[in-house]
N, C-alpha and C positions, 0 to 999 in steps of 0.2 A: 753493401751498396757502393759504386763507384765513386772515389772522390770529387768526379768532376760536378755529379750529383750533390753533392755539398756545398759546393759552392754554389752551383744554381740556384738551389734554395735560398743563400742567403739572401741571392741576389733577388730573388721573389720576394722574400720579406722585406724587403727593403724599398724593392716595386710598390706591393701592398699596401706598404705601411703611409704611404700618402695618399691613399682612396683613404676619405671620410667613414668612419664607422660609423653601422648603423648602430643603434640606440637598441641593450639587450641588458638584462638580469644577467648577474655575473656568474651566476648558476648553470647556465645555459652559454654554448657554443655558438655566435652570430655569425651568420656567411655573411661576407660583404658583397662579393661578384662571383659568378659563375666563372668557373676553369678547366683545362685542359686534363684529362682523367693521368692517373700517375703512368709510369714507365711500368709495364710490363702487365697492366692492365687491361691490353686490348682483348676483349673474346670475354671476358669474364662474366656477362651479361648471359652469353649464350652457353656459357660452358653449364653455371650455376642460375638457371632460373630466380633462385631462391636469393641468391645474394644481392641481386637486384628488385626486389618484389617490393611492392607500394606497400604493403602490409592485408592480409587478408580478416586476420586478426585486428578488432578495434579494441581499444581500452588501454591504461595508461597502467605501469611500470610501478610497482610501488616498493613499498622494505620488504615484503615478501618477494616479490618478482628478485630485487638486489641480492636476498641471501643467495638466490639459485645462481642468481650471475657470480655471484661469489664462486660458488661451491665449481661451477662447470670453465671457470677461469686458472683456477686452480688445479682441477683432473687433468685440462687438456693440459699444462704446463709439466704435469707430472709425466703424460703419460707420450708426447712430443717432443722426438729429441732436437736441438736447434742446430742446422744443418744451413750453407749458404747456399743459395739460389747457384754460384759460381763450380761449387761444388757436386750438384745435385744436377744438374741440365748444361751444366758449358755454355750458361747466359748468364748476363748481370741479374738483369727480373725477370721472372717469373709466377706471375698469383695464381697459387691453385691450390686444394689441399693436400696438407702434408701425407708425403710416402713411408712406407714402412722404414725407410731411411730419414724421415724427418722432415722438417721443413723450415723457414725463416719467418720473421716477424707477422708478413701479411697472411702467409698461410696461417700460422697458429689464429689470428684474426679472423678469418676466412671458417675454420670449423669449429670458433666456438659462438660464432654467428647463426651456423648451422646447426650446432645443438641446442642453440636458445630457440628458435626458431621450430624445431620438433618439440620441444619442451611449451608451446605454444605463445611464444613473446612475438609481437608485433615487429614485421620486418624492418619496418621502416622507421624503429627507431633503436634500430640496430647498426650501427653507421661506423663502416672502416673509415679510420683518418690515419694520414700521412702528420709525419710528426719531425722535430730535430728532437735528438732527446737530450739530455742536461750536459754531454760532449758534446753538440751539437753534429749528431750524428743521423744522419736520415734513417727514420725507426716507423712502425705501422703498429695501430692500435686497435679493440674496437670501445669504440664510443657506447654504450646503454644509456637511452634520453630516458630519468625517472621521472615522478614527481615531483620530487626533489631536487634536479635538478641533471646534467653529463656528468656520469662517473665512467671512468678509464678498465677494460680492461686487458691489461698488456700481460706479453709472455716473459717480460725480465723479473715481474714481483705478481705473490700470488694475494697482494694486501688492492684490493680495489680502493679505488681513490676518487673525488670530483677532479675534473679536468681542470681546476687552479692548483691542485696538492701537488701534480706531475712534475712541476719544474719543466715540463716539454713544453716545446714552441709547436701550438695547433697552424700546420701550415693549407691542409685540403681535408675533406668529408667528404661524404657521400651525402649530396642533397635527401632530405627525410621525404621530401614531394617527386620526387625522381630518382632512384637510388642508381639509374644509371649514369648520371647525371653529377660532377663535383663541382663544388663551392671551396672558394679562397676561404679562409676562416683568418689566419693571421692572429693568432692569441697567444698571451702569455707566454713564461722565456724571454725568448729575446726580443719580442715585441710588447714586454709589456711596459706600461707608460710608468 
């Protein structure tokens, strides 16, 4: 992602971080305000139905739901080679799923959203978030809301984690009531208190 993207962010968090937090279990990821959808996200809605969907599936995520999340966070990491958007299209971003050449952070996001989703997990609590990650580097994750709480699955580690174990700074979501729709989140990292 572009450097200049970096420093935006920080400068977002730092916007953020003086809106009043709402009041959340620390288990759970709170939006604070509604936001502007990330860079390279436009069409994503129409391209993947499914990556925007409310959820057609009811019912809640649980340790059985988690090992799958495990299992299918790990395949895709194996089986996705990490390739830069820069490299792959001759644009900074581009979200969409990865090519027989590979793809970057939000695509690996992107189809294992999609195979939780045929594996029949609830879409909408299936939430790409934009992230800094412990370089503070602009990185994309996906979020699985369990019962237990947001645990993280990202294409740098195939160990699933809750969203306080990351070391990343939650900077945007995908609203869980709108999934076309992002929320500031602003957590942990470098926003935490």
């Amino acid at each position: 992602m572009p450097t200049f993207f970096r420093a935006f962010c920080v400068a977002l968090v730092a916007m953020i971080w003086s809106v009043p937090q709402i009041a959340s279990a620390e288990t759970f990821l709170t939006p604070r305000m509604m936001t502007a959808s990330p860079e390279g996200s436009a069409g994503l809605c129409t391209r993947y139905g499914w990556a925007c969907a409310i959820g057609q599936v009811q019912g809640q995520i649980g340790a059985d739901g988690l090992r799958i999340a495990t299992q299918i966070n790990a395949q895709v990491n194996a089986e996705v080679r990490e390739i830069s958007d820069q490299s792959q299209y001759r644009q900074a971003e581009v979200w969409t799923l990865p090519t027989a050449r590979g793809g970057d952070c939000e695509d690996f996001a992107l189809l294992k959203k999609k195979r939780l989703i045929e594996r029949g997990f609830p879409a909408n609590q299936l939430l790409i978030a934009t992230v800094l990650d412990r370089t503070h580097a602009p990185h994309a994750v996906l979020v699985v809301r369990t019962t237990g709480g947001d645990y993280v699955l990202d294409n740098l580690t195939d160990r699933v984690k809750p969203w306080r174990e990351t070391g990343y700074t939650f900077l945007k979501m995908q609203s869980p009531d709108a999934p076309h729709l992002w929320q500031a989140v602003l957590a942990g990292g470098i926003a935490q208190s």
